[in-house]
Residue frames as qw, qx, qy, qz and C-alpha x, y, z in Angstrom:
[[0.385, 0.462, 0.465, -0.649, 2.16, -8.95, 3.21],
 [0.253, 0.341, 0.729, 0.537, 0.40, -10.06, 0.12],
 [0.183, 0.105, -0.085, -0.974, -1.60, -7.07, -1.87],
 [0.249, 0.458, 0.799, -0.300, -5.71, -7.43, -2.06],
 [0.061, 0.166, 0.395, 0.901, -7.20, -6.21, -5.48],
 [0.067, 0.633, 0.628, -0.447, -10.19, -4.80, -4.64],
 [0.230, 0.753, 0.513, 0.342, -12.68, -2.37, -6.80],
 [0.047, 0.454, -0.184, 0.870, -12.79, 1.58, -6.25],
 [0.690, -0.339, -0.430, -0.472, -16.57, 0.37, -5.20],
 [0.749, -0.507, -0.421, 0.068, -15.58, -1.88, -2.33],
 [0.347, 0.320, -0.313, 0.824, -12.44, 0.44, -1.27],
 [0.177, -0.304, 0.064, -0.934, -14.76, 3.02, -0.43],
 [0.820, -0.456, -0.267, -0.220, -17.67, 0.52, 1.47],
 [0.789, -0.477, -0.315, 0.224, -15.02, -0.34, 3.73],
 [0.179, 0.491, -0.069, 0.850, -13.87, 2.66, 4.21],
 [0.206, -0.434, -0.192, -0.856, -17.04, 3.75, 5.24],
 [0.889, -0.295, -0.335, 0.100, -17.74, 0.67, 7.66],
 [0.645, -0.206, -0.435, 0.593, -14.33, 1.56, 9.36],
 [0.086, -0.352, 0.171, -0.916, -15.03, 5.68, 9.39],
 [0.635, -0.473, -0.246, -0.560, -18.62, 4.52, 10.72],
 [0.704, -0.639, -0.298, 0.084, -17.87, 2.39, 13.51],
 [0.561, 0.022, -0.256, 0.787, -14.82, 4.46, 14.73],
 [0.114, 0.247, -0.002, 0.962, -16.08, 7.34, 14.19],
 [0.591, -0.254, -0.183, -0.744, -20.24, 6.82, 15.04],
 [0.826, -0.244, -0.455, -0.226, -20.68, 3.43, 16.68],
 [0.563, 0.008, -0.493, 0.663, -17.60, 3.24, 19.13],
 [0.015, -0.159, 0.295, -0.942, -18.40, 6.24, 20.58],
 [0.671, -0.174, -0.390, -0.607, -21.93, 5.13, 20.99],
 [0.833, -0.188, -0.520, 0.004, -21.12, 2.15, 22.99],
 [0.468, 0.271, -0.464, 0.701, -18.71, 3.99, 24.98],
 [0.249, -0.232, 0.291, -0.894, -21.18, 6.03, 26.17],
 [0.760, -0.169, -0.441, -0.446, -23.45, 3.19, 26.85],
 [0.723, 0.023, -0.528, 0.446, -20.45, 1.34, 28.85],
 [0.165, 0.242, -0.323, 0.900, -20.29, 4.77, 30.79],
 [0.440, -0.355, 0.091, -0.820, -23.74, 4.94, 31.65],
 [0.834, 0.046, -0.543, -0.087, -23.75, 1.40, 32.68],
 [0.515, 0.160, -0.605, 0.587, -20.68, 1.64, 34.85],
 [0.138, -0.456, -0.207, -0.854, -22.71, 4.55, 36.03],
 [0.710, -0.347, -0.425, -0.441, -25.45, 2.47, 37.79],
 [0.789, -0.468, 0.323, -0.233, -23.15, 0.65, 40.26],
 [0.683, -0.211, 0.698, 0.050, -21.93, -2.89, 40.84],
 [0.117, 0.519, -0.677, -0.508, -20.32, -4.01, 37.94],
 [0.009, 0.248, -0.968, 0.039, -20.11, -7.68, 38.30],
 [0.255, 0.413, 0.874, 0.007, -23.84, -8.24, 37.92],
 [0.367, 0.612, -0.099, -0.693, -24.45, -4.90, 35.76],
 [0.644, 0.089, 0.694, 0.309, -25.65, -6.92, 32.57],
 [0.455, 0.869, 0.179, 0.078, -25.79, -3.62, 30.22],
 [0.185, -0.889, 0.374, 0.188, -22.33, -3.16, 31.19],
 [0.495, -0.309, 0.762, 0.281, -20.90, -6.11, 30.06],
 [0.638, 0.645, 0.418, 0.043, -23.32, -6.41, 27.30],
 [0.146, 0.979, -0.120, -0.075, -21.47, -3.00, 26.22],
 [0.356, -0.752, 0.535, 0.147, -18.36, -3.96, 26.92],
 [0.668, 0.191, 0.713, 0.094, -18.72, -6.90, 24.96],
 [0.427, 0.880, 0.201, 0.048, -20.06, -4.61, 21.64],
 [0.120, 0.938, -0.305, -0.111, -16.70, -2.68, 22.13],
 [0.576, -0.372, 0.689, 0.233, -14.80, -5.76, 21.99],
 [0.605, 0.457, 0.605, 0.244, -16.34, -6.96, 18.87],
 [0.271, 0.956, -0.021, -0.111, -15.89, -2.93, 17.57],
 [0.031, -0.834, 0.512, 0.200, -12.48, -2.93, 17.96],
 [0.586, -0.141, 0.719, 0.347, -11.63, -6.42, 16.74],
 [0.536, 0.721, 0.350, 0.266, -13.76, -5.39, 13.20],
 [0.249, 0.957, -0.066, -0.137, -11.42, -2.03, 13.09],
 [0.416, -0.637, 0.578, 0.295, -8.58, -4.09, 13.35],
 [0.590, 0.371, 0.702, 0.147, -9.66, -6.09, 10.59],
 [0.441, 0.865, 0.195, 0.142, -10.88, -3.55, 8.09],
 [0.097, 0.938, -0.268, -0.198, -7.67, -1.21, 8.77],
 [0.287, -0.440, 0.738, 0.423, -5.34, -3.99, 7.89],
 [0.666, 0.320, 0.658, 0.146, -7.41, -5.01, 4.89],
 [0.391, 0.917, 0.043, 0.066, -7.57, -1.65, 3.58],
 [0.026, -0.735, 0.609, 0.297, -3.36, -0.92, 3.72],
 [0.644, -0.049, 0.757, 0.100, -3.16, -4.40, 2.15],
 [0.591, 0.595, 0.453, -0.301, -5.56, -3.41, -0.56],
 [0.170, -0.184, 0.515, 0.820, -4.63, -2.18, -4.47],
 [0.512, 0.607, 0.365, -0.485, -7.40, -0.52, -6.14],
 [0.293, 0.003, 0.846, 0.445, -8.00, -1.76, -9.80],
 [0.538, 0.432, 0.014, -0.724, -10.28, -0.12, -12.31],
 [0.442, 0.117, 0.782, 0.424, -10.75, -3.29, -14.37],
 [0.534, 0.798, 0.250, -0.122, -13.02, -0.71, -17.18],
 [0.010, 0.882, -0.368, -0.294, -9.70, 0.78, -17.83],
 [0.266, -0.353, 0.807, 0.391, -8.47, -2.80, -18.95],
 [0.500, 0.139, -0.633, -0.574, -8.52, -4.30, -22.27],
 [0.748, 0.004, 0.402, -0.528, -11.32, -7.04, -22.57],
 [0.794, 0.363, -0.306, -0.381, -9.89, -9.37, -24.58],
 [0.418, 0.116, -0.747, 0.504, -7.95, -11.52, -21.71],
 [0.689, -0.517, -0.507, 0.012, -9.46, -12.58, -18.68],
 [0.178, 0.160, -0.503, 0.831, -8.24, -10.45, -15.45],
 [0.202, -0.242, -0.581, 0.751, -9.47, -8.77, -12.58],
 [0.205, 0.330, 0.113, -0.914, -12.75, -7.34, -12.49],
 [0.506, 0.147, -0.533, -0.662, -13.95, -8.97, -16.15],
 [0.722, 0.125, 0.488, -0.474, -16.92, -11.38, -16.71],
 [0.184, 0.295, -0.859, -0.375, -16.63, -14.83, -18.56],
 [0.860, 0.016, 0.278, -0.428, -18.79, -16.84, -19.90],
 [0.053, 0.377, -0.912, -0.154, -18.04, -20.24, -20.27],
 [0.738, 0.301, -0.506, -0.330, -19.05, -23.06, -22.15],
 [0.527, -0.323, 0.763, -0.192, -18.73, -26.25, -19.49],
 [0.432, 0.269, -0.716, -0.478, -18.24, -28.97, -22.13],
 [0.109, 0.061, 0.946, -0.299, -19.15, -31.66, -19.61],
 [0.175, 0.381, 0.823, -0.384, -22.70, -30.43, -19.65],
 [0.219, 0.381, 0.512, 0.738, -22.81, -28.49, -22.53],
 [0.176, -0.852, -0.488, 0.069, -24.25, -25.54, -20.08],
 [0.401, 0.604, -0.047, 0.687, -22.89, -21.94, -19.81],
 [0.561, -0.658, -0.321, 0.385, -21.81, -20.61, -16.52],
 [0.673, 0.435, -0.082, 0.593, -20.64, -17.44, -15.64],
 [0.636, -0.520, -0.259, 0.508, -18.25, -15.62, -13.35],
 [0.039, -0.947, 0.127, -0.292, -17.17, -11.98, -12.19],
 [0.678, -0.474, -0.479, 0.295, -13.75, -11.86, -10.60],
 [0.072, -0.825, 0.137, -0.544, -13.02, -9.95, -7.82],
 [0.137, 0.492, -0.661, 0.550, -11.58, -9.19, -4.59],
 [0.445, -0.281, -0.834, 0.169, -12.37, -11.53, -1.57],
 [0.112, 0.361, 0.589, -0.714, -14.40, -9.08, 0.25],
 [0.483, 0.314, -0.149, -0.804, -16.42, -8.42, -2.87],
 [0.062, 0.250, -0.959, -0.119, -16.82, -12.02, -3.17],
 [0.586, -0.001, 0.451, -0.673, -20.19, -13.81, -3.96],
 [0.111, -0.221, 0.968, 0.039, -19.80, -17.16, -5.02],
 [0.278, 0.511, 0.792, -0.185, -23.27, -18.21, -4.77],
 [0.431, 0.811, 0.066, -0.391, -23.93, -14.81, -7.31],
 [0.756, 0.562, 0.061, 0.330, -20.77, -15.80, -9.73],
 [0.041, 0.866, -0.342, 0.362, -18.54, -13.12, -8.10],
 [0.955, -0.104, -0.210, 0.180, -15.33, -15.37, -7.22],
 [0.416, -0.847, 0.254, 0.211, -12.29, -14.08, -5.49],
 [0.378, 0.745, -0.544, -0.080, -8.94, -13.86, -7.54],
 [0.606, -0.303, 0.685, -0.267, -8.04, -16.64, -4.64],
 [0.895, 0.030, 0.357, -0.265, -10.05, -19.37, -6.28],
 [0.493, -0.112, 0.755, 0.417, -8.47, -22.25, -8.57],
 [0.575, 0.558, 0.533, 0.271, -11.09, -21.57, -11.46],
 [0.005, -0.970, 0.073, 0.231, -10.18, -17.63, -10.85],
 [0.298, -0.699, 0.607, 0.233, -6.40, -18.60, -11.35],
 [0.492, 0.017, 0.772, 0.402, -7.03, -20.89, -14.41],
 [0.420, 0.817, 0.376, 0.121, -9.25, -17.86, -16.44],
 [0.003, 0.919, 0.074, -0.387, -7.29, -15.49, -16.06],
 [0.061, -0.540, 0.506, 0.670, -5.28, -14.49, -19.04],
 [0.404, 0.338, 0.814, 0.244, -7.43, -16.65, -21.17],
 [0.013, -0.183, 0.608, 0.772, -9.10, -15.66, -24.47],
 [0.751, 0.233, 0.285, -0.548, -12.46, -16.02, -26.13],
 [0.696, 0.519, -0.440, -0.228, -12.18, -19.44, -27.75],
 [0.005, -0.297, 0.886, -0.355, -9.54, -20.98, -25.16],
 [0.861, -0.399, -0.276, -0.154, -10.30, -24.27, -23.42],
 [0.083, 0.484, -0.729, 0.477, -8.83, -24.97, -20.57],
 [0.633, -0.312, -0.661, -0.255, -9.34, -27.74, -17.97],
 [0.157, -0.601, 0.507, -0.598, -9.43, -27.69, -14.04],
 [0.419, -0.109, -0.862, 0.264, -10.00, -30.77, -11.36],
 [0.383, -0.384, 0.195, -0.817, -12.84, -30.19, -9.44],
 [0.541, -0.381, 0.602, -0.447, -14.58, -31.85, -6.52],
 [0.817, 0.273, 0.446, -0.243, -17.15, -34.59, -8.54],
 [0.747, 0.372, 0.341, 0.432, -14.44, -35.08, -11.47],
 [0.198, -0.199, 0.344, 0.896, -12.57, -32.87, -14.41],
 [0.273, 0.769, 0.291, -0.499, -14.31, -29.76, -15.64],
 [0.450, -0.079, 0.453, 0.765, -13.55, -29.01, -19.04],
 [0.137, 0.875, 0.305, -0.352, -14.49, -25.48, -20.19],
 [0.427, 0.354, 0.331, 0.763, -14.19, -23.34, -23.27],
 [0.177, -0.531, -0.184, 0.808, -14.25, -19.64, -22.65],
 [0.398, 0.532, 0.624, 0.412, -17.08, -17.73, -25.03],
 [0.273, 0.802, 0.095, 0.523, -17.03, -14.17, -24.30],
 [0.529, -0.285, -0.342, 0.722, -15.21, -11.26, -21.93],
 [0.008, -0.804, -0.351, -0.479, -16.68, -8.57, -20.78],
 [0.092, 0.146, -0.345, 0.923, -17.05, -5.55, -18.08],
 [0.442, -0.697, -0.442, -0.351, -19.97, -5.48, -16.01],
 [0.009, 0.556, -0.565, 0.609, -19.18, -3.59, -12.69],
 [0.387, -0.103, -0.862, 0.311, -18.48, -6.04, -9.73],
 [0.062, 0.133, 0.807, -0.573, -20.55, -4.26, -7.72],
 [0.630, 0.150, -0.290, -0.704, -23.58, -3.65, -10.55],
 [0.592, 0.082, -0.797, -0.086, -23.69, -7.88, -10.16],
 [0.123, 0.104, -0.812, 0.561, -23.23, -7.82, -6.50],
 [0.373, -0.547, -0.690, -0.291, -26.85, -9.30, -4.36],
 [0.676, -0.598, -0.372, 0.216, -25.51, -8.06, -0.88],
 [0.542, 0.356, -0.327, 0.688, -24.23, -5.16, -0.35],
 [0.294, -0.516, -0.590, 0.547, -23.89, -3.44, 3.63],
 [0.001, 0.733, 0.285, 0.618, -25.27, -0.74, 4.42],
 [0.165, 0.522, -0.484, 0.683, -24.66, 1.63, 7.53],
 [0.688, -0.340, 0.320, -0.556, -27.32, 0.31, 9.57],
 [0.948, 0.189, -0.252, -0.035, -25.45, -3.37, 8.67],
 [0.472, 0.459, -0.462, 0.594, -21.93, -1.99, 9.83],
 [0.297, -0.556, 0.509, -0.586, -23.09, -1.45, 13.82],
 [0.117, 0.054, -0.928, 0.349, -23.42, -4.06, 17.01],
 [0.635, -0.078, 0.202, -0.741, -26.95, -2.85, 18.03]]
């Protein structure tokens, strides 16, 4: 079993996602499935199956979230130095090709937002910053040719202070 770094931040969101539908939404549907069953004839009851359906899709997301969270390793990246690329820190880089500055947050693949800069540890450019340096260049193969990037500063910005999307409890049910 590989380990999943993950924030305190997202720890605790999917937590709260797996306390919520276990604990609030499951039971919800159950009793939906019950008053359903309730009615009669199954086999053309379409709020029963509808239910029944919802508790399939509950219990495949708690299987999911409870083996992501024993997988997990929480990582304060404020607590590390900032003068090396790792987990958690923001780089900006210098993309010599186009002489533009791009820049990336990583983090754990469920805190992932690619399309916001927030890359998973996962990614090839993740796994060619890290330990770098302000000042390093380094180069990487990408889709439309070779990137070639110098690394201008490292910082801390919390991953989820960056993040555009984050759930919320009325996000985490089947309704």
């Amino acid at each position: 079993m590989s380990i999943e770094p993950i924030t305190q931040e997202g720890f605790d969101l999917l937590t709260k996602e797996f306390k919520y539908l276990k604990e609030v939404e499951k039971p919800k549907v159950s009793r939906e499935k019950e008053i359903a069953a309730a009615l009669g004839d199954r086999s053309e009851n379409a709020d029963y199956h509808a239910a029944k359906e919802k508790l399939r899709h509950i219990d495949k997301r708690l299987f999911f979230l409870q083996n992501l969270l024993h997988k997990t390793q929480i990582i304060d990246p404020s607590t590390l130095e900032h003068t090396r690329m790792h987990f958690g820190a923001t780089i900006t880089l210098l993309n010599l090709n186009s002489d533009e500055e791009e820049v990336y947050t990583i983090c754990g693949t469920y805190e992932s937002e690619p399309e916001n800069g927030l890359i998973t540890v996962h990614a090839p450019l993740s796994k060619k910053m890290l330990g770098k340096e302000v000042g390093d260049e380094f180069s990487l193969d990408l889709p439309n040719g070779r990137g070639e990037y110098e690394v201008e500063k490292i910082e801390y910005i919390g991953v989820f202070a960056l993040k555009k999307s984050i759930k919320t409890e009325k996000e985490f049910g089947f309704s």
